[in-house]
N, C-alpha and C positions, 0 to 999 in steps of 0.2 A: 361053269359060267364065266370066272375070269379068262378061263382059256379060251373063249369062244368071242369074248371082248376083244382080249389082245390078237385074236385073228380079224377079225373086222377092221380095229385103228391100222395092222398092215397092208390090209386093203385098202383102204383109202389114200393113205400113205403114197401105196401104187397108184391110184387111180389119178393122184392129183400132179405126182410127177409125171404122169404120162400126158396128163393136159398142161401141165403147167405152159412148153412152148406157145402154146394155142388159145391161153387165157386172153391173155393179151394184160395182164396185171402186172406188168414190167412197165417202167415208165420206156420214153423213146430210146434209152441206150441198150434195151433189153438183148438187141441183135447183135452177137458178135461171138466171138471166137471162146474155145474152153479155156478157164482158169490155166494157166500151166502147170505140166503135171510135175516138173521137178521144184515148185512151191509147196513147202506143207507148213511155214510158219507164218500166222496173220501177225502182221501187225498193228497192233490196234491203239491206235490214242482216245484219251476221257478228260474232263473237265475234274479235277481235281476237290471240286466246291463245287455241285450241283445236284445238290440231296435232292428227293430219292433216287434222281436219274444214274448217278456218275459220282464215286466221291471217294475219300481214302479214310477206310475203317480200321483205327490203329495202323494204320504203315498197308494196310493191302486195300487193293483195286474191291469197290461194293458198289451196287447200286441195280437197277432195273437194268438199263443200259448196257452196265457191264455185265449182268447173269444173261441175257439175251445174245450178246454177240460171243459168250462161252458157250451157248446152249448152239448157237446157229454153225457154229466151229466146229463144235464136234457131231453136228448132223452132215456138215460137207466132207467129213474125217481127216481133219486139219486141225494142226495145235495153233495156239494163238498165244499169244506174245502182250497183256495189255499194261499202255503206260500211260500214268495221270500225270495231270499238271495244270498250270495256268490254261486261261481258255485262250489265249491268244496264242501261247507258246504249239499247244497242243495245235490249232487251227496251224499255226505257222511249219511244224509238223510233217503236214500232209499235205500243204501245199510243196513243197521239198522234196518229197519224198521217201521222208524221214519214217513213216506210217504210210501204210497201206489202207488202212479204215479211221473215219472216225465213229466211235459208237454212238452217235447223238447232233444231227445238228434240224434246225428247222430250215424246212425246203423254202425259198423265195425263187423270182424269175434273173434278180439280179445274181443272187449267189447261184443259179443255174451255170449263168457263163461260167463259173470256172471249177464247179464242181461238178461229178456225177451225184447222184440220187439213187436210193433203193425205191422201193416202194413203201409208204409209211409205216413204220412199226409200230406209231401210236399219233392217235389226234390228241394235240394241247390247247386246251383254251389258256389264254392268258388273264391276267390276273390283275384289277386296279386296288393296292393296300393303301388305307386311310387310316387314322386314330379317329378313335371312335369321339362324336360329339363335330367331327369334322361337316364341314355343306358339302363336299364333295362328291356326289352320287354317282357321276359318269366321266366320259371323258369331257363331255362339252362342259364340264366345269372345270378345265386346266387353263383354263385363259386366265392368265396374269400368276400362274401358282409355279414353285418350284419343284422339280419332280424329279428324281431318284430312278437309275434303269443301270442295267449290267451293260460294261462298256464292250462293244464291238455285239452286243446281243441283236436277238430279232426286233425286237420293243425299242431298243437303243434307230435301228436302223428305221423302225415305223416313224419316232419323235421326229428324227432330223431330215423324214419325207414330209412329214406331217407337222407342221409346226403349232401346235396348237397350244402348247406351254412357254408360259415367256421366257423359264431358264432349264435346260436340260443337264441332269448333272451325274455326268456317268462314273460308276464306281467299280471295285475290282472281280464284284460277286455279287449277288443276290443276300445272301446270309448281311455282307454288310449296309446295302441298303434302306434293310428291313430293320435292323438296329438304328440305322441315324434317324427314321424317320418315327422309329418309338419314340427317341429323345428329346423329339421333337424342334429339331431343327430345317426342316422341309414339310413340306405340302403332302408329297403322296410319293410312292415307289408303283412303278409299270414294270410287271414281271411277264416272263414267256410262262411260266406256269404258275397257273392258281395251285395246282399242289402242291409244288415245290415250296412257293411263299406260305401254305396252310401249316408244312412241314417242318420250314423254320421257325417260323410264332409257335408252333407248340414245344419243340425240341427249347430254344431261349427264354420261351417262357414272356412271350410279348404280347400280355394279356390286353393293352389299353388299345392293339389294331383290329381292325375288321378288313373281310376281302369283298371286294365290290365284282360284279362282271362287267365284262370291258366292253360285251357287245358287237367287240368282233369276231369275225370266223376262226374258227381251231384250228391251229397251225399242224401244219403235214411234219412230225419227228421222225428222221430217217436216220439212216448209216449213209456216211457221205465218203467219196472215193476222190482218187485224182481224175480233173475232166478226161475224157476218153478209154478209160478203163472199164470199155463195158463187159470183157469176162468176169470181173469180179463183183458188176453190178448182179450180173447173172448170174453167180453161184447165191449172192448174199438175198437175193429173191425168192432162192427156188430152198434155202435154208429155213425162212422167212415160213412158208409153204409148208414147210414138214413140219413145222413146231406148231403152227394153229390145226393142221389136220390130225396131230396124235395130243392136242390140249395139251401139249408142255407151254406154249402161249400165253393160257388161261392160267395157269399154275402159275409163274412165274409174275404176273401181272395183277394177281390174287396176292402173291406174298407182298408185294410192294405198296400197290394201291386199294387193297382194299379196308383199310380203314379210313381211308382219306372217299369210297364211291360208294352211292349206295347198293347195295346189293341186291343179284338181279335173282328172282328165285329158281326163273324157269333153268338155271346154271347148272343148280343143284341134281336136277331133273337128269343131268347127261347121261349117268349109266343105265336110264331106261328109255333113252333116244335112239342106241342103236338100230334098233329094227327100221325105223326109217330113214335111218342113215343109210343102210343100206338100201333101200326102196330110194332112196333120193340117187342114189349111186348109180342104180341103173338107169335110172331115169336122164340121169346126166349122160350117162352114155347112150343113151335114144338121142338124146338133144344135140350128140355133139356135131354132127353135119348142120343142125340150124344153126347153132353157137356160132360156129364157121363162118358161117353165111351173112350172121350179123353182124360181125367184125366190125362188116367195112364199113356197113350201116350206122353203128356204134362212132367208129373212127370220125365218120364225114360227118355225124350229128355232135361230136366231140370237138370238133374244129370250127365249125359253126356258132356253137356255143364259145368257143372260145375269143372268136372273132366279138361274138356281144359282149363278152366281158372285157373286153378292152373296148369298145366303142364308150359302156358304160361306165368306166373308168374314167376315158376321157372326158364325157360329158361332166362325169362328177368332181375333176379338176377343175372344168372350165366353170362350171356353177361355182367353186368353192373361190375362185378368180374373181368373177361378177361380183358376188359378194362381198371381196373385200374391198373391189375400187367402187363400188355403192358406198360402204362406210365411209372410205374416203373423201370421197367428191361428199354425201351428207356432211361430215366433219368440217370441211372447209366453205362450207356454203355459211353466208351470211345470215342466219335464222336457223329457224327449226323446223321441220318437216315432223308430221304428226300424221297416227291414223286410228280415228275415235268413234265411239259407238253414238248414235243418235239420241241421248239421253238429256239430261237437264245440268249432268253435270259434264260433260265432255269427255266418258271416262275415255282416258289415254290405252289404246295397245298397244304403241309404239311412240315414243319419242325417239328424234336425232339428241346427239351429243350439244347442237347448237342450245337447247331449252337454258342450259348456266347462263351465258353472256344473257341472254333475250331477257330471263325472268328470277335468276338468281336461284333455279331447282334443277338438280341434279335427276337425270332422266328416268332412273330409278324411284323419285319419289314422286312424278307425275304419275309412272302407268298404274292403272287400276288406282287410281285417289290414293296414295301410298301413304302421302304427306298430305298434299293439298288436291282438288280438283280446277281444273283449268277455267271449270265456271267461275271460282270465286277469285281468280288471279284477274277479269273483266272489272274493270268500274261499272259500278252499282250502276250507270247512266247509260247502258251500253247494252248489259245482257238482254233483256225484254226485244232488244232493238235484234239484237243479235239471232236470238234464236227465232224469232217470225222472220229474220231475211232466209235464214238455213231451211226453214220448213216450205219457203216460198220457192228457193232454187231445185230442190228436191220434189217439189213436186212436180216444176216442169223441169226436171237431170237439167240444168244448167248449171254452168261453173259460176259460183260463188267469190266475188271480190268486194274485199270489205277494210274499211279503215275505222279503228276503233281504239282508246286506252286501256290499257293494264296495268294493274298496279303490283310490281315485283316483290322480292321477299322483302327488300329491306325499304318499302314502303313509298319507293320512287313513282312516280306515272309515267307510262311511256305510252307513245304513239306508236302504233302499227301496224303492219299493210297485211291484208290474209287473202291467200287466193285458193281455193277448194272444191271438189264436187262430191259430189255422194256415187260408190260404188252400190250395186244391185243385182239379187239374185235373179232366177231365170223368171221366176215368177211375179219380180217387180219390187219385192220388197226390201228395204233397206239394209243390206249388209253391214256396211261402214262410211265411214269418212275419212277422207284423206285430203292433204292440202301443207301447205309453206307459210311460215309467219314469220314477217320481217321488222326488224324495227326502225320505223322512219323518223321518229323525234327528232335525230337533228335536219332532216328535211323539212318536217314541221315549224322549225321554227325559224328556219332559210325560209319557208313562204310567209309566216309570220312578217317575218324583218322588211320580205321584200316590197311587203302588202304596206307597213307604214312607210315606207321611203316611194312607193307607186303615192302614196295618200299625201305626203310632203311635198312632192313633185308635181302633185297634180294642183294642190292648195300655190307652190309656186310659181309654175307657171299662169295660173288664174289672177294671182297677186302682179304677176309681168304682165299679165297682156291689159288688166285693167290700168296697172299703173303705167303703161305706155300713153292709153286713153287718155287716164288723169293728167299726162304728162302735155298731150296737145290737147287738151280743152283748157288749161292752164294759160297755157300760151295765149291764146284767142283770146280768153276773160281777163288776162292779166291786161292788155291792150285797152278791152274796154271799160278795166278799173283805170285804166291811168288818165284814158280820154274824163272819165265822169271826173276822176279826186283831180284831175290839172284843173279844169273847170272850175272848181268848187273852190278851189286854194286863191285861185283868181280872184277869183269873185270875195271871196274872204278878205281879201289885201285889199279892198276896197271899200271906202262908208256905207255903211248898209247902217237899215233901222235894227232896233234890238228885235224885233219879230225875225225878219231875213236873215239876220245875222244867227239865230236859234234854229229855225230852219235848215240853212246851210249847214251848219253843224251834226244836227241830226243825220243829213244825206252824208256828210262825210263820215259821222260813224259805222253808219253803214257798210259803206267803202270800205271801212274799215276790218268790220265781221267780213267783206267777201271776201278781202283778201288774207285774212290766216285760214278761212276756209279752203281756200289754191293754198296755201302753204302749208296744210293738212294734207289736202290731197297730192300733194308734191313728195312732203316726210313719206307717205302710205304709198309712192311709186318710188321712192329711193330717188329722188331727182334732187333735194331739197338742196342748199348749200350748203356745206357743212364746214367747220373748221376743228379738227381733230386736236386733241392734247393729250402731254401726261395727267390722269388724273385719278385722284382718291375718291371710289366709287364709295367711301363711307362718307364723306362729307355731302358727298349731293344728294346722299339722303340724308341725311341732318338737315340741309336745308330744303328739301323735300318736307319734309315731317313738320318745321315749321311753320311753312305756305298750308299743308293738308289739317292743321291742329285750328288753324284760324276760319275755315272752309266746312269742313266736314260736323256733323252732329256731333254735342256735348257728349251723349248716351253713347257713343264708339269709342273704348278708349285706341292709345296707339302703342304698340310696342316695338322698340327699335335692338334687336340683338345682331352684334355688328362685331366682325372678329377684328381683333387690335391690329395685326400684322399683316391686315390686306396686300394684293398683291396690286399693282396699279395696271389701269387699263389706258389704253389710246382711245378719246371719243369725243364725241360731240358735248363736251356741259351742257347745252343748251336742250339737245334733242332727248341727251339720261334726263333732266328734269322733266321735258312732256310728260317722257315713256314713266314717270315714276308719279305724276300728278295724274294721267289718266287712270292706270290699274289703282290708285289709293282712292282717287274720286268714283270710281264703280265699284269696289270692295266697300265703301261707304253706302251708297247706294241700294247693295245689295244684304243692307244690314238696318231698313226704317225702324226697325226695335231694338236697335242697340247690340252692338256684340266686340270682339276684339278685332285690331287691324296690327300686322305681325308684319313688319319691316328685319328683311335678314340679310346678312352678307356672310361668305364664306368663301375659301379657297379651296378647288378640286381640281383634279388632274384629271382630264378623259382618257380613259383608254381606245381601244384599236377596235374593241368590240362593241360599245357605245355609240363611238361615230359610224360604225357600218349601218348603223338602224336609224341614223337620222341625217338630214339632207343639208350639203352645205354648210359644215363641220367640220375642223380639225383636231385633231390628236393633242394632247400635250395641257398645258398649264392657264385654266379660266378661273374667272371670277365668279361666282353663284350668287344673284340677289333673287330673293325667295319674298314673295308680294301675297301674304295669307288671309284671308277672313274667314269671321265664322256665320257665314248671312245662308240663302237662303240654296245656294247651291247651283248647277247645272244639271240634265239630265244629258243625254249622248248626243239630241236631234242637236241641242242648243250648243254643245260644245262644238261639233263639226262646222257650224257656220260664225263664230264669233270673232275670226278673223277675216271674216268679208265685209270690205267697205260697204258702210251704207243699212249694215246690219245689226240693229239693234232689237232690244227687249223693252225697252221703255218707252213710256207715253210719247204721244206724238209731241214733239215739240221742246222735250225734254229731252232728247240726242240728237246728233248728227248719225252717227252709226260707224264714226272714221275715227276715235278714238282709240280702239283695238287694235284699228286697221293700220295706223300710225304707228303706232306701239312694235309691232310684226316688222314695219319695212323697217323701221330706226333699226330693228336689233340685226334686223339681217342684213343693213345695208354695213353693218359693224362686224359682220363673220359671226354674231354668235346664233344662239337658239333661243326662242323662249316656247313652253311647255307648262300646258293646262291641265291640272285632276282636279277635278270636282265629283259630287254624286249630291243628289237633289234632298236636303236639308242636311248637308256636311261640311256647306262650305266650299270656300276653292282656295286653291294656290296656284300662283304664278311661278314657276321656275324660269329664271334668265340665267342665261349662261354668255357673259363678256368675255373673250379673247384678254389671255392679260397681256400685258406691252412687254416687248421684250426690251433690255436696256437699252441694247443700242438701236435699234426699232423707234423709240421714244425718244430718244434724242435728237436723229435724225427729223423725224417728223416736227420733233419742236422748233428745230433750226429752220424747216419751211416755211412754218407758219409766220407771217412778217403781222409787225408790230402795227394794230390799228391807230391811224394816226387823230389827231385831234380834231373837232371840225373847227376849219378857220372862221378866227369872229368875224371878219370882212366877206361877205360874200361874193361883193360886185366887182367887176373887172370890166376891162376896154377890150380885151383879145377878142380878134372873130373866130368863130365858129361852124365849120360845117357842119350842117345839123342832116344826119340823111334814116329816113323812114318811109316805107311803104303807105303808111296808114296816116292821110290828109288832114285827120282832126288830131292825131298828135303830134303829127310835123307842125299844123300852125297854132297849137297849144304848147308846143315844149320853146317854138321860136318865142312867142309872146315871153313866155315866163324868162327866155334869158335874156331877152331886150328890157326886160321887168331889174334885170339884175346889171343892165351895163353893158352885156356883150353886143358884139354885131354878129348877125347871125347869116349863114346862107344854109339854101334849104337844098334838096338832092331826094327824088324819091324814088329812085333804083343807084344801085351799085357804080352804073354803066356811067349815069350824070354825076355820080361822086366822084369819081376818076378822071373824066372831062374838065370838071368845077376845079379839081387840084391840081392837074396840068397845068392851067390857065393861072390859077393862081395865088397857088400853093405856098409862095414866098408870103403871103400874107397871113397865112391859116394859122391860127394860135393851136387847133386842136382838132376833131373830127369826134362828133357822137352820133353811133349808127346801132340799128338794128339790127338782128341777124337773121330772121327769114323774111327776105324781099325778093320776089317775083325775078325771074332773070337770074345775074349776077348775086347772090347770096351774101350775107354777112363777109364769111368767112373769106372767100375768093377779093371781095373785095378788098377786104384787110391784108391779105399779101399782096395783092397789087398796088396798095398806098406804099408797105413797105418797100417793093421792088425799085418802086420809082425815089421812095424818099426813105431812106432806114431811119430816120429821128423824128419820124410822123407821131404823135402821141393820137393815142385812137380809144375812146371810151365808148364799151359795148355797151347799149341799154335793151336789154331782151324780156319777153314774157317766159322766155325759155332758162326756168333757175337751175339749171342742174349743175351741179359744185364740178363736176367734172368737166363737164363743159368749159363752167369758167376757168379753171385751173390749164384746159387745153387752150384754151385762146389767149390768156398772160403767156403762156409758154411762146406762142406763137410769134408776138409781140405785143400784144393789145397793154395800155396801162390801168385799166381798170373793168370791172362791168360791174352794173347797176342792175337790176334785178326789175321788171314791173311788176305790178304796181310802185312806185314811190312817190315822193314827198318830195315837190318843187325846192324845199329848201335842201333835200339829203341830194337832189341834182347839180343844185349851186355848189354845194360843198367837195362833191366828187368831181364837179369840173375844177373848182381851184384847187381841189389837191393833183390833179393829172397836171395842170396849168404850171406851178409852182414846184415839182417832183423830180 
């Protein structure tokens, strides 16, 4: 019986070198010339450290590797020569010429260029080692880990195509590796073989690692040559050949790996397989003219397929590309990009890197509600709202755009813009969601700002255009206050009964109420006249508070907190005490049961972001008077209009409505702001904010202001007078009154005959009092043409037109004085002999 075995394995033997040229199981360089025959010593180089493959047992060459390329040596009847060493030395070797073979390398396309290739001696899968208790399951878990590979190895050469580990760190062998990462200074070791690494954890005794599969294809282990050496590729093939066909193969690959494989039983089986080895025998020799024939068939389907694996390659480059400038461009995108299941709570599949800045949760604790769910990151005021718009856009697939608050980890709200649609299967039903979430808060609150300063702007210009009105109806009224009170003063200066004489008084009170009424509505158009000073805005409330204590109800007390080191302002005295009797006098008011009234001063600095949100405002160092009660309140209808003339809350008859309105122009005609909070039974307060005086600002302005002079006790004088006005009943009302006083008077009722009258003669004219809007020739014109002709003309304005700047431009001009109408026949005497006399 064995004799009739070992006739069959020489048969075969035969049979397989006789096909061998014709298998075609040679890779490409199979074609070429015989080994030469005066060669009979191989030389062979091994990796000196590459258990079980290649290694030095006690001082001599061991291993699979090396019993294989002994065994393939003496089937071609050639001695061999093998020498170990470093894996680099050895590789460097045979690149040289220094060896003829190497027992061991794995085939790639890149080490193709410069090696030849046998045909595989053995497939290796490779090998991912972890310590046990490690996350590490595969390779997609080497992102961010530090990883361990035999330097110049196949694994070494996969990492640094394949960047998937943030640090690669190559070492002089395998065996060492496998030890640093027992002692746990790395992540993981990538080895070319899982055996080889099974081989050293047991031999070192590196009980705490486990070996994972790597999941990639089994590497092709060959005997590697110098490029173009295909006789030798060809003997070590056709070696290759004879040792699987007589199982010295199996033998040899049995002593090495079979404790590390499991065992195959039908193996065992072989010495009662012959008989159909030989029935396969012949059968192969029927086949072998089809064999032939399929070669090429073979070949040109082998090139084909090779051609799709590189197509598929590349495509899996370019995906692995896509991908990472997707993360990219996600990372730098302002927000977060999300794609969520249609549920109640938003569960996350996917969050971008942006969710930290957005919400303050690291990506990882959004997906799948890890930490929190996206629903409850929504303001409670929002969700309801939120998920009927989603179920609304979904059901007609419209894109979803929505502006809503979230509240983040550390308990901030934020505003933010989300744009999204629902993805869908074939059948209609909702797959997912996907969509961008940005944060707009500080856009939010740029509309906020812009929206009170559109509200400021609009309240100012309404305050301009009415107080333009106020400012020519002024005029007009003022006219025909002065025609009634010149009348009435007349007539006054004259014997009357005590009835007439009571009467008359009464009509001049009158007179009286109309005209602070035009000089309310003057203050509330910024026209009023003003004379500015340094001043301690704590003292004019003190005497504020005195005038308000004697005025206001018993039952309101008053409280005065007033900082000691006030800073001073440039203003009107006269107009801060309105501004300060009005708001005390409606804080009163708005307190018929008694309550507090809180008078405050204080020093603040505006900053840059302050003054951007309100109108007509600058930067820098104010005064704060702060006007409190505790009465009955505003709601929002009533705050909006409280600064419009004419607009009160109180009985008829018991406001004007221009108290507030006064209040508004005084402050603003000062540069500052004043600011109302109230809520309807909380009370209000008044916030004023004064400009404080700068030193030399105030001084300046003090040195302008000229000293008001005394009225002279004499009022009557001899000088003529030009008297010129458009308006008949006060041209022959204001002459009266100064013929009343001694003057002589000549009258002019345009510009045109005041210029004429003083040509003519002028050498007499003690003075000129005129109006400034007359038909034709105007105020103004006409006063530079007195000057032109006479520079030392003295010229006293008397206008309905009080506006302080006004009169400050026409002193500038040359004028010596202007008189305001309405007035007081005696405040005209006085103002003529103080121009007369100056």
């Amino acid at each position: 019986m064995p004799n009739r075995f070992c006739l069959i394995n020489i048969l075969v033997v035969v049979l397989v070198a006789a096909l061998l040229p014709w298998s075609g199981i040679a890779r490409e360089h199979d074609s070429g010339s015989p080994w030469p025959a005066d060669r009979t010593v191989l030389i062979v180089s091994a990796d000196h450290a590459y258990p079980p493959y290649e290694y030095l047992d006690d001082g001599r060459p061991a291993g699979f590797n090396v019993e294989l390329i002994q065994a393939v040596a003496e089937a071609m009847g050639l001695a061999v020569e093998v020498r170990l060493g470093p894996w680099q030395m050895v590789r460097d070797d045979l690149e040289t010429g220094r060896a003829d073979v190497l027992a061991g390398m794995y085939y790639s396309e890149e080490r193709a260029k410069t090696f030849g290739f046998s045909v595989p001696h053995t497939i290796v899968s490779s090998g991912l080692f972890v310590r046990g208790g490690s996350a590490i399951n595969s390779l997609a878990d080497l992102r961010g880990r530090r990883v361990l590979v035999q330097e110049g190895d196949i694994m070494h050469e996969y990492l640094l195509a394949n960047p998937i580990a943030s640090q690669v760190v190559p070492v002089q062998d395998p065996e060492r590796a496998l030890v640093l990462l027992s002692e746990g200074g790395y992540d993981a070791a990538l080895l070319s073989s899982k055996v080889q690494g099974m081989y050293f954890a047991r031999r070192f005794g590196l009980d705490n690692l486990r070996a994972l599969e790597t999941g990639l294809p089994g590497r092709e282990y060959c005997f590697a040559v110098a490029k173009g050496n295909d006789p030798l590729v060809h003997r070590l093939n056709e070696g290759l050949a004879l040792l699987k066909a007589t199982n010295r193969y199996r033998e040899i690959t049995d002593k090495w790996f079979g404790v590390y494989e499991v065992p195959r039983p039908w193996e065992k089986t072989w010495p009662y397989l012959w008989p159909a080895l030989l029935a396969l025998t012949v059968l192969a020799l029927a086949g072998f003219v089809w064999s032939w024939t399929l070669r090429r068939t073979v070949a040109q389907r082998t090139s084909e397929l090779e051609v799709s694996r590189e197509r598929l390659q590349t495509f899996f480059l370019e995906l692995q590309d896509s991908q990472r400038r997707l993360r990219v461009l996600l990372s730098n995108l302002p927000g977060m990009a999300y794609r969520c299941k249609n549920d109640r709570n938003w569960t996350m599949e996917f969050v971008s890197e942006g969710s930290l800045p957005l919400c303050g949760y690291k990506p990882e604790e959004l997906v799948e509600n890890a930490a929190v769910s996206y629903n409850d990151l929504i303001h409670p005021e929002f969700r309801e709202w939120r998920w009927e718009a989603w179920q609304e856009a979904l059901r007609l697939k419209q894109t979803l755009t929505l502006e809503y608050v979230i509240v983040g980890k550390d308990g901030a709200e934020k505003w933010v813009w989300e744009q999204g649609r629902g993805l869908f299967s074939e059948d209609g039903e909702v797959v997912c969601l996907e969509g961008f979430i940005a944060d707009i808060t500080d856009r939010k609150r740029a509309e906020e700002e812009r929206e009170k300063l559109n509200i400021q702007l609009r309240q100012a210009h309404k305050m301009e255009s009415v107080g333009t009105l106020a400012g020519g109806i002024a005029h007009d009224f003022n006219n025909l206050l002065q025609a009634m009170s010149g009348n009435i003063q007349i007539m006054l200066l004259r014997d009357n009964d005590e009835a007439t004489s009571t009467r008359l008084r009464n009509i001049a009170q009158s007179i009286d109420r109309g005209a602070r009424l035009v000089r309310q509505l003057l203050q509330f158009s910024r026209k009023a006249v003003v004379e500015r000073q340094r001043l301690n805005l704590n003292h004019a409330v003190e005497d504020a508070a005195r005038m308000l204590e004697r005025t206001i109800p018993k039952m309101v007390s008053l409280e005065l907190r007033l900082q000691d080191d006030l800073w001073p302002v440039l203003a009107d005295p006269v107009q801060v005490e309105q501004v300060l009797l009005n708001l005390g006098t409606n804080a009163a008011d708005a307190m018929p049961d008694g309550g507090r009234l809180i008078l405050e001063t204080g020093n603040v600095t505006l900053g840059e972001e302050f003054v951007r949100s309100h109108f007509n405002l600058e930067p820098g160092p104010h005064v704060l008077l702060c006007v409190t009660d505790t009465g009955r309140g505003m709601d929002e209808t009533t705050l909006a209009q409280i600064f419009d003339p004419f607009f009160t809350t109180k009985e008829m008859g018991k406001g004007t409505g221009l108290g507030l309105a006064s209040a508004y122009g005084i402050v603003t005609s000062h540069g500052g702001l004043v600011l109302c909070y109230s809520e309807p039974g909380r009370g209000a307060t008044f916030r004023i904010y004064w400009p404080a005086a700068k030193a030399v600002e105030a001084a300046a302005e003090a040195d302008e202001i000229p000293d008001v002079p005394a009225v002279p006790i004499n009022l009557d004088g001899g000088e003529t007078i030009l008297l010129v006005d458009d308006d008949e009943q006060i041209l022959d009302l204001t002459r009266e009154a100064l013929e009343e006083f001694g003057y002589t008077v000549l009258t002019a009722s345009s510009g045109e005959k005041a210029l004429a009258i003083y040509a003519d003669q002028g050498h007499d004219i003690g003075m000129v009092v005129m109006d400034l809007g007359m038909p034709g020739m105007g105020g103004r014109q006409c006063l530079r043409e007195l000057l032109t002709v006479d520079s030392t003309v003295r010229v006293l304005i008397a206008s309905g037109y009080a506006d302080h700047k006004l009169a400050e431009e026409l002193q500038r001009t040359g004028a010596k004085g202007f008189l305001g109408k309405p007035y007081q026949l005696k405040e005209l005497a006085a103002k003529v002999r103080e121009v007369l006399d100056g």
